[in-house]
DRENVEX-603020 format. One record per residue: residue number from 1; residue in one letter; x, y, z of N, C-alpha, C, O in turn. Coordinates in nm, 2 decimals. Each point is the difference from the previous one (the first is absolute). Example, Ala and Ser with C-alpha at 12.3 -4.5 7.8 and 13.67 -1.06 7.14 Angstrom:
REM DRENVEX-603020
{1 "a" {1.32 -0.57 0.78} {-0.09 0.12 0.00} {0.09 0.12 0.00} {0.10 0.00 0.07}};
{2 "s" {-0.14 0.11 -0.14} {0.09 0.11 0.00} {-0.08 0.11 0.08} {0.05 0.11 0.01}};
//
This chain:
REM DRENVEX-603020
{1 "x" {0.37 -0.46 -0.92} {0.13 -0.06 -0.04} {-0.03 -0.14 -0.04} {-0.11 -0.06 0.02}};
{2 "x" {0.26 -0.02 -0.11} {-0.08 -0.13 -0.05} {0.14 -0.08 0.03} {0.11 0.05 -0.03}};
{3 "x" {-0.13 -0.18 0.09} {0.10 -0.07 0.06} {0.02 -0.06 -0.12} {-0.08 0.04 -0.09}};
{4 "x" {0.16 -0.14 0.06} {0.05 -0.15 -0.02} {0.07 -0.05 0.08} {0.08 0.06 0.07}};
{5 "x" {-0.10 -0.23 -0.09} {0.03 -0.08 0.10} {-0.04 -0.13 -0.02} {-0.11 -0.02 -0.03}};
{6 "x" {0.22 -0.08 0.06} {-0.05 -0.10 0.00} {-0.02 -0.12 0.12} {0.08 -0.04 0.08}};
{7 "x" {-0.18 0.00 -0.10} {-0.04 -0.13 0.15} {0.08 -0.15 -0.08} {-0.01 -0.06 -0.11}};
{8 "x" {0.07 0.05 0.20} {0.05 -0.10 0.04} {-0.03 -0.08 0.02} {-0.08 0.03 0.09}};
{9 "x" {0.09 -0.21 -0.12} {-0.08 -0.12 0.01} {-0.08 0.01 0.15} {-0.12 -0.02 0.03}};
{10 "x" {0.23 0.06 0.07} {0.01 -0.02 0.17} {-0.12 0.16 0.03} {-0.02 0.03 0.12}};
{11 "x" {-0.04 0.07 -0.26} {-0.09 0.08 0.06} {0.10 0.12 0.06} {-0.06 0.11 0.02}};
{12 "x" {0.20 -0.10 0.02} {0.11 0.13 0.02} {-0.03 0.10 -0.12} {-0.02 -0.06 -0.10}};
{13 "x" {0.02 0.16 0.10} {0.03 0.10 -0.12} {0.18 0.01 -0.01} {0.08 0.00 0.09}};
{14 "x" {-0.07 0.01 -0.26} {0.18 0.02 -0.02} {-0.02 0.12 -0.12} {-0.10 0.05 -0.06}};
{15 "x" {0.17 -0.03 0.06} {0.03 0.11 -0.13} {-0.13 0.08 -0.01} {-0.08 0.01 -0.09}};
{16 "x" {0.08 0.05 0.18} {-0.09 0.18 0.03} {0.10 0.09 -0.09} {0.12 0.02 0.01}};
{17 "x" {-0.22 0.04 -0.12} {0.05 0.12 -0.01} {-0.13 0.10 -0.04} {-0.11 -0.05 -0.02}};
{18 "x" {0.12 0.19 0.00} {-0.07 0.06 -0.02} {-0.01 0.06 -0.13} {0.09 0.07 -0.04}};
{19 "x" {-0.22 -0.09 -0.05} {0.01 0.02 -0.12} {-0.08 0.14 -0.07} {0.01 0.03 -0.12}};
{20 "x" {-0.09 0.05 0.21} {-0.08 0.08 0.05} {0.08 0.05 0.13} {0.05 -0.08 0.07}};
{21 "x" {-0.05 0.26 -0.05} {0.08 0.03 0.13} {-0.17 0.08 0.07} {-0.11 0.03 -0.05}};
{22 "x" {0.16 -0.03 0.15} {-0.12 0.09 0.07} {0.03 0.16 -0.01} {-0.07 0.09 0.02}};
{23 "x" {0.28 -0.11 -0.07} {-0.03 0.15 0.01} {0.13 0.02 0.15} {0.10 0.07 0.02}};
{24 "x" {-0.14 -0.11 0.00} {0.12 0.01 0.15} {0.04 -0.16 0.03} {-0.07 -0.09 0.05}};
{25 "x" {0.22 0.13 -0.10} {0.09 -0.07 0.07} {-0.03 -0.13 0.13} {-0.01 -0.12 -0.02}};
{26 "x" {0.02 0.17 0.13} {-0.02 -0.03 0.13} {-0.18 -0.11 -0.02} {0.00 -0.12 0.03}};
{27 "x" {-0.10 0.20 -0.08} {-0.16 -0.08 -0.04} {0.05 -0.17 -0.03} {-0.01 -0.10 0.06}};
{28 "x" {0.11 0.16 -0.24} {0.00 -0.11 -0.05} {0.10 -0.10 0.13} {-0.07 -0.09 0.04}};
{29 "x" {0.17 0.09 0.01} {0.11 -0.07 0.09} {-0.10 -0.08 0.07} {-0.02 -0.12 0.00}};
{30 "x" {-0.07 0.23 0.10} {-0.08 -0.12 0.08} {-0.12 -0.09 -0.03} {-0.04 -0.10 0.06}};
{31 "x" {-0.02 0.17 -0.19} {-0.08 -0.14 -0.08} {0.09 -0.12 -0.03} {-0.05 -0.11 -0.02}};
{32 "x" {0.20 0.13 0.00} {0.06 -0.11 -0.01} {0.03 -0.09 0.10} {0.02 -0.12 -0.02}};
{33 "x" {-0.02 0.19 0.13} {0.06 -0.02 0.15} {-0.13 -0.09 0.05} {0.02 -0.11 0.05}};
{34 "x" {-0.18 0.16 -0.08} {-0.10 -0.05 0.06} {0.00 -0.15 -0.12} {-0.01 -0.11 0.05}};
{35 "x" {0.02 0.11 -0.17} {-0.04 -0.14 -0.05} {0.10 -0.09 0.03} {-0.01 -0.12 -0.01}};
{36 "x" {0.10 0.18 0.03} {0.12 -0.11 0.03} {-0.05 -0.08 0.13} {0.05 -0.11 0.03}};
{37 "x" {-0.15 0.17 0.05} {-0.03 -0.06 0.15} {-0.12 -0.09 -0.06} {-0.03 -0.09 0.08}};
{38 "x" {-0.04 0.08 -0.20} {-0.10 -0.05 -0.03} {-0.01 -0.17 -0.03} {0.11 -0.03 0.01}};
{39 "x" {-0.16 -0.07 -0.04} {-0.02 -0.11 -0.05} {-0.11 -0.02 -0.04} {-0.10 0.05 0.04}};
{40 "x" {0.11 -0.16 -0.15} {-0.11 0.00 -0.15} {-0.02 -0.10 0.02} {0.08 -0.06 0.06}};
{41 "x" {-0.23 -0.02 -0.11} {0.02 -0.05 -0.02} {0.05 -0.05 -0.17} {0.01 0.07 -0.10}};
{42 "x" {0.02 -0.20 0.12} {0.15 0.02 -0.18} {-0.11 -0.07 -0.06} {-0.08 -0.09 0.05}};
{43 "x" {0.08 0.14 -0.18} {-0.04 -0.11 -0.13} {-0.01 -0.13 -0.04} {0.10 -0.04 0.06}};
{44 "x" {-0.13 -0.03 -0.10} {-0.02 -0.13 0.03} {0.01 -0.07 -0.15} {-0.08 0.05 -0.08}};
{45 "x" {0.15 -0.14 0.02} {0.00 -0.06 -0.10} {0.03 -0.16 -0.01} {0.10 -0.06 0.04}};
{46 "x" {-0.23 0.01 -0.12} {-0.03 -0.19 0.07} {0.01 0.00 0.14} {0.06 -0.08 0.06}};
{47 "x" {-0.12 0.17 0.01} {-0.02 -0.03 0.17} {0.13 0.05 0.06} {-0.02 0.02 0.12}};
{48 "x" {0.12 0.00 -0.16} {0.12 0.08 0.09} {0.03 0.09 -0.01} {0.02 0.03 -0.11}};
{49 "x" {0.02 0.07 0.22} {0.06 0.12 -0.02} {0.06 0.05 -0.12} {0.08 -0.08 -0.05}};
{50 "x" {-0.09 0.17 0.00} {0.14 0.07 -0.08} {-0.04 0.17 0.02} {-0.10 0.06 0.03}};
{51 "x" {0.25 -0.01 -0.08} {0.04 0.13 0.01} {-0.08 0.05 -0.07} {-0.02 -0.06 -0.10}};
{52 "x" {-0.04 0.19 0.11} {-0.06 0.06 -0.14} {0.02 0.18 0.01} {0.01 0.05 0.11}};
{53 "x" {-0.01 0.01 -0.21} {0.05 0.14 0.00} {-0.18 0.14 0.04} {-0.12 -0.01 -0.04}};
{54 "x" {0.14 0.08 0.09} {-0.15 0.05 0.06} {0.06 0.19 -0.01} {0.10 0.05 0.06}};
{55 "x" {-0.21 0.01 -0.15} {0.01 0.13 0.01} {-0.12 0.04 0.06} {-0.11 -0.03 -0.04}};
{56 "x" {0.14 0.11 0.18} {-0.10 0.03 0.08} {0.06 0.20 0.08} {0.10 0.05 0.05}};
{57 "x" {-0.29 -0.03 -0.10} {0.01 0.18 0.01} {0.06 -0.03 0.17} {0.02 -0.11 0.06}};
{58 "x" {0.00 0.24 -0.03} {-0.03 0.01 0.17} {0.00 0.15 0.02} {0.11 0.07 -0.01}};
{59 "x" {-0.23 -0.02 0.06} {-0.03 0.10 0.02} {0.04 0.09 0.19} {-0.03 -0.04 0.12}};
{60 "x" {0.08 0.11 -0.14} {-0.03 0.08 0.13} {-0.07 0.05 0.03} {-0.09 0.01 -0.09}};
{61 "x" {0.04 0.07 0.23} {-0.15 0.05 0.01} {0.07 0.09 0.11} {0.06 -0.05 0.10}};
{62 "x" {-0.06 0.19 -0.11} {-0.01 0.07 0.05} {-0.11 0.05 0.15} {-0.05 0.12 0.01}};
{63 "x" {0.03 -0.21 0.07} {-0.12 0.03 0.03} {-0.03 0.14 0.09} {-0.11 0.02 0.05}};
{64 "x" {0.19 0.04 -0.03} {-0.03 0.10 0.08} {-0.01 0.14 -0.11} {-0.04 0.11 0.05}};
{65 "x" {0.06 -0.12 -0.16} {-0.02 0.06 -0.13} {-0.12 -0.06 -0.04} {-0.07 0.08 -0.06}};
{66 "x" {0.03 -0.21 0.07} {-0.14 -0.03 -0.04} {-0.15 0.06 0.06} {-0.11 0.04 -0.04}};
{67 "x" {0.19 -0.05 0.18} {-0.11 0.07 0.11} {-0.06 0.12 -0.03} {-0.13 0.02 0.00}};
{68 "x" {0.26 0.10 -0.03} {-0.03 0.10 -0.02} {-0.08 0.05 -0.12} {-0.07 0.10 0.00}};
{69 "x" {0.10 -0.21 -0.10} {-0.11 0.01 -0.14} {-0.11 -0.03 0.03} {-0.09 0.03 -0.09}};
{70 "x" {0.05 -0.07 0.18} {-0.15 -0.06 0.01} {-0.07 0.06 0.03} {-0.11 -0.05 0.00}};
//
């Protein structure tokens, strides 16, 4: 799946959305749920913070399905 989002001078994530689904509903909600707990650090322009916009994958991993492939 593929987020957007943007960091905030203060490094908070605002405006999560999903632009890429994983496919289930519920996957995408808590990748949103988990960056929203995240902090960045923010962008920097002449030496101070600023907001900047970030498209970033995020993968799930099945690991107990991975196991059994192995």
């Amino acid at each position: 799946m593929t987020l957007h989002f943007t960091v905030e001078a203060d490094g908070k994530v605002s405006k999560a959305a999903v632009i890429r689904s994983s496919g289930y509903p519920a996957l995408d909600q808590a990748a949103r749920d988990a960056l929203a707990q995240c902090a960045f650090q923010p962008e920097t322009l002449d030496g101070k913070p600023v907001a900047s916009k970030v498209i970033m994958p995020y993968q799930w991993i099945n690991e107990s399905v991975d196991k059994v492939e192995r």
